[in-house]
C-alpha positions, -999 to 999 in steps of 0.1 A, spaced: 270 755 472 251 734 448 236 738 417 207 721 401 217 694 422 247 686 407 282 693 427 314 701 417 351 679 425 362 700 462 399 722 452 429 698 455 407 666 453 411 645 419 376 633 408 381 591 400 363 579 368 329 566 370 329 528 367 300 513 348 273 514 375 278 549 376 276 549 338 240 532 339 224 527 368 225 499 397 194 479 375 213 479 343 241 461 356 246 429 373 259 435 401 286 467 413 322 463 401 347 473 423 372 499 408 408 481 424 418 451 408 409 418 433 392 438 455 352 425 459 344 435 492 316 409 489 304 431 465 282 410 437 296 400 404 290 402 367 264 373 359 286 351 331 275 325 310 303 295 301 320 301 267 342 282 243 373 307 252 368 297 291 382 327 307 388 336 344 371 368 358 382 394 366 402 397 336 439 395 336 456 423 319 477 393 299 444 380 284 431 414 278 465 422 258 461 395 238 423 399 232 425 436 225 459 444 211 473 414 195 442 395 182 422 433 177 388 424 191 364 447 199 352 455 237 315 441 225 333 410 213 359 407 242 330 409 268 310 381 248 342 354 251 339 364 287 302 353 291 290 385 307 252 384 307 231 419 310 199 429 295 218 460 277 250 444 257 262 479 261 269 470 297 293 446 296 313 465 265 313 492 291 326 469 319 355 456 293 364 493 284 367 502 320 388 469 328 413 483 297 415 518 308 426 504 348 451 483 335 465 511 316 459 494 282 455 526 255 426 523 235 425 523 198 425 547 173 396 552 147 428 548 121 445 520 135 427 496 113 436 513 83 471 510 96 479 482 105 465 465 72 489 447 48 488 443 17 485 404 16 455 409 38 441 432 10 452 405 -16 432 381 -1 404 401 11 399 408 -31 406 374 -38 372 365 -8 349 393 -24 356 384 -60 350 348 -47 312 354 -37 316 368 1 303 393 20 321 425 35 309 414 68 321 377 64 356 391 52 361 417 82 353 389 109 361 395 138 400 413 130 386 443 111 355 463 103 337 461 72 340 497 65 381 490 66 373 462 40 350 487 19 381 511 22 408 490 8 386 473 -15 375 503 -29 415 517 -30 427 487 -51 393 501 -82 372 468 -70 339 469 -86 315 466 -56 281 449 -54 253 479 -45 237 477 -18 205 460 -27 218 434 -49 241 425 -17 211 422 5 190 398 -19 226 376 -21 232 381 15 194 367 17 199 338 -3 210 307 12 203 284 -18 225 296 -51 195 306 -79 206 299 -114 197 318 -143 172 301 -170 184 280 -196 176 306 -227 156 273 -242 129 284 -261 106 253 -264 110 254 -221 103 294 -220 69 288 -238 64 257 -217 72 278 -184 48 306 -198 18 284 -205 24 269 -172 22 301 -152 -3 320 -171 -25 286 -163 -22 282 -127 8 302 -113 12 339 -92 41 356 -104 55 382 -82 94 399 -74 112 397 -46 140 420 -45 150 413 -83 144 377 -79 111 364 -96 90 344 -73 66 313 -85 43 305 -61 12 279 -67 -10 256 -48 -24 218 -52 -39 188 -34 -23 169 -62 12 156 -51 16 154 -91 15 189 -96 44 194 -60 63 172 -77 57 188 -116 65 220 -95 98 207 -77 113 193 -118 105 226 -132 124 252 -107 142 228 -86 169 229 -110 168 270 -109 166 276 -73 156 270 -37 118 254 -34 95 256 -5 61 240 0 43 243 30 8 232 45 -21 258 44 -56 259 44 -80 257 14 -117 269 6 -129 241 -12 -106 213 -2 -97 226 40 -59 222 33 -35 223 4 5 226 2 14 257 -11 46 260 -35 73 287 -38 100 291 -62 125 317 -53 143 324 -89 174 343 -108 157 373 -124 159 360 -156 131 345 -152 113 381 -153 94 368 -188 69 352 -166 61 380 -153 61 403 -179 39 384 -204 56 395 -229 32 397 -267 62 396 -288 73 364 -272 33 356 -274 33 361 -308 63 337 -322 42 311 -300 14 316 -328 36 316 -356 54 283 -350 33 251 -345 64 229 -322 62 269 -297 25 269 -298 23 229 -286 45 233 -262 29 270 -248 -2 249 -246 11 214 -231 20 238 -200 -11 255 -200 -30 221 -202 -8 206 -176 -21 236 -152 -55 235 -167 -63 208 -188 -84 175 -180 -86 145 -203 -117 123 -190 -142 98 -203 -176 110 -214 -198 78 -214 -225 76 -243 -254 52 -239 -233 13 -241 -200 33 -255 -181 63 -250 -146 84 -259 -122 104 -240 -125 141 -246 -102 170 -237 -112 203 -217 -94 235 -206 -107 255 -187 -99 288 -176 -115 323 -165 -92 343 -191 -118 342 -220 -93 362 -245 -65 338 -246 -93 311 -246 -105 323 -275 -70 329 -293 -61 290 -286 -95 275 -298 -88 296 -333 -54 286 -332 -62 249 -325 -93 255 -353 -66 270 -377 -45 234 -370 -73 214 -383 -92 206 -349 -125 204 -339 -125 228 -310 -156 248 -293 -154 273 -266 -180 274 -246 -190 288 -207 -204 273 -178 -218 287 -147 -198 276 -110 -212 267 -83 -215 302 -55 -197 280 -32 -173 272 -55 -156 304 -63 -120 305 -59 -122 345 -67 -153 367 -61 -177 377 -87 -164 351 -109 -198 336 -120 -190 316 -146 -161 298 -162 -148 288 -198 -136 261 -214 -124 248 -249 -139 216 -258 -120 186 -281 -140 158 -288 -134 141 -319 -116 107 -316 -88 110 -339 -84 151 -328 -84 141 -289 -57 106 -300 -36 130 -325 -33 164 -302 -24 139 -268 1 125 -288 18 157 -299 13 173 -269 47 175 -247 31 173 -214 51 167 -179 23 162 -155 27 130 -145 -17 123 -140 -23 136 -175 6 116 -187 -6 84 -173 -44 94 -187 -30 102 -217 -12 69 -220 -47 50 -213 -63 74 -239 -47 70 -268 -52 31 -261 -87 33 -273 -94 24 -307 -120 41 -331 -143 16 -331 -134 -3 -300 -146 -44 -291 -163 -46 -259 -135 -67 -248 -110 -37 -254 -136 -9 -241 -140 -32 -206 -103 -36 -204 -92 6 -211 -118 14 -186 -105 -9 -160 -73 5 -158 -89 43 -163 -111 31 -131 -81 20 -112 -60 54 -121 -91 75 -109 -90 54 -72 -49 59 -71 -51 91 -84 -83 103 -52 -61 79 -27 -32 102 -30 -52 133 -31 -68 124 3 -38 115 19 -26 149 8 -51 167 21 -48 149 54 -8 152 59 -13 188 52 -44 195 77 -23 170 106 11 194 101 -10 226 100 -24 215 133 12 206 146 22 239 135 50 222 105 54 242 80 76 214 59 66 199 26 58 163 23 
């Protein structure tokens, strides 16, 4: 009698092993395998795929030898070189296992990697690790990583944790760590405090900024390119439609952006070569030079703006204490203007006093290749300029101004055509 449907093997009969559709169902398999070796009884087979290893199915119980026993691959992996295609990659392991068990081919022991391990194999599986690689790249296809942990371990290895492995495992470009320069720390701080987000990833420190200017891409690329990988991509843009976006992926030595550390701050202050530098990246991220026309003449003048009106406030007296004529001032923005809410107004710091604007560009150590080339035109003007020297510095200032929009348009545009295209490379 039955019970629940379920029957037992009849006295004096031997009950056969169930083959893989048995295992999981005629729709998780393609196609019934016949248990007898050569025997299809025009019964469908496995759907394979071509592979490098081009073997014949079914498998011969040479080729599984030499598979399973001599080169130690796994059922998963035999039944890949084999090209067997199913929904549920558990099915054709199965299929392999059963193949192995008919040919009388004993299965492995959960200790047989540990045995059969040498210790030249554990020499050079040290020699990999200490080398930079991965458990998993080390195992391969021969062993498990858990046998390499094992042995690793057994020899005192110092092993990577877990989350540092991920983040190198993660990396495909090699970060180096920061220089240790100071005059470039200070730099690198005034730049990100100016126009930088500085977040973590893992314990890598991320950059990440955004420009029409390919000036600033390029400024971007010289200062972390050297440190680690860079990415910029197209995105859009409130005020412009599109922009490039820049990312910096960085050793976490580079946690001092991030941290803003006052100590650091405060050496800036107290030595005047730290303090130029601090502010040449700031101005590079915020600063403007232009030309403020007065009735028939006119100078060049300096302006930094930002929305942070503390450290505003501690540069213009540290720029006052220097001997400059410096004013910090605010302005209201434009609603439609707004990169963040609720900022209603903005401030800047103000130089513009000939020989103060002439003497601080000079002394300035700045990168950004527009404010270099302004710069350059600036401190061309004299005091008390001829009209024959005014017309010619403004003619090249006019000429850098129409370069300078040129290349910000056809920014703009490259980025809006790949965002449409859906490329998300740089230019």
């Amino acid at each position: 009698m039955s019970r629940g449907g379920s029957e037992s093997a009849p006295t004096g009969e031997v009950q056969r092993d169930p083959v893989p559709n048995e295992i999981y169902g005629r729709d998780d398999i393609a196609g019934e395998v016949e248990a007898k070796e050569g025997r299809r009884g025009g019964r469908k087979q496995p759907e394979r795929i071509q592979t490098e290893a081009n073997l014949t199915w079914p498998p011969t119980n040479g080729d599984l030898e030499r598979l399973y026993l001599r080169d130690h691959l796994s059922a998963a992996k035999i039944s890949d070189l084999y090209g067997l295609k199913y929904e549920n990659p558990k099915c054709g392991e199965t299929l392999i296992l059963y193949h192995l068990k008919h040919k009388g081919i004993a299965r492995r022991g959960a200790a047989d990697h540990l045995r059969r391990v040498t210790e030249e194999m554990v020499d050079e599986w040290v020699r990999r690790y200490e080398a930079g690689e991965s458990l998993k790249q080390i195992a391969g296809e021969g062993v498990g990583a858990p046998t390499v942990f094992v042995h690793l371990r057994k020899r005192g290895l110092k092993l990577r944790d877990k989350v540092e492995e991920v983040i190198r495992l993660n990396t495909i470009h090699k970060k180096t760590p920061f220089s240790g320069d100071t005059l470039e720390k200070v730099y690198l701080l005034g730049f990100a405090r100016g126009d930088l987000w500085i977040t973590t990833h893992g314990r890598a420190v991320r950059a990440r900024g955004g420009s029409t200017h390919p000036a600033f891409t390029q400024l971007f690329r010289e200062l972390f390119g050297r440190y680690g990988p860079i990415y910029v991509y197209p995105k859009e843009a409130k005020l412009t439609g599109y922009e490039w976006s820049m990312d910096a992926d960085l050793d976490g030595s580079f946690r001092f952006l991030l941290e803003r550390d006052m100590e650091t701050f405060e050496k800036v202050l107290s030595d005047d070569s730290l303090f130029l530098s601090y502010l040449a990246g700031f101005f590079d991220a915020e600063g403007s030079v232009y030309y403020h026309k007065k009735g028939v003449g006119g100078a060049f003048e300096l302006s930094i703006a930002n929305m942070d009106v503390s450290l505003l406030e501690t540069l213009n007296q540290h720029l006052q204490g220097l001997g400059y004529s410096s004013k910090l001032s605010r302005t209201s923005q434009d609603p439609e203007k707004r990169n963040i809410r609720g900022a209603d107004h903005i401030w800047h710091i103000s130089i513009w006093r000939h020989d103060d604007v002439r003497t601080l560009l000079t002394h300035l150590p700045l990168m950004h290749s527009e404010k270099t080339a302004k710069r350059e035109l600036a401190v061309q003007l004299p005091s008390w300029p001829s009209r024959m020297e005014r017309s010619t510095i403004l003619g090249k200032w006019r000429v850098l101004l129409t370069r300078i929009t040129r290349e910000v348009e056809e920014s703009i545009e490259e980025a809006r055509v790949k965002m449409e295209l859906g490329d998300q490379s740089g230019p």
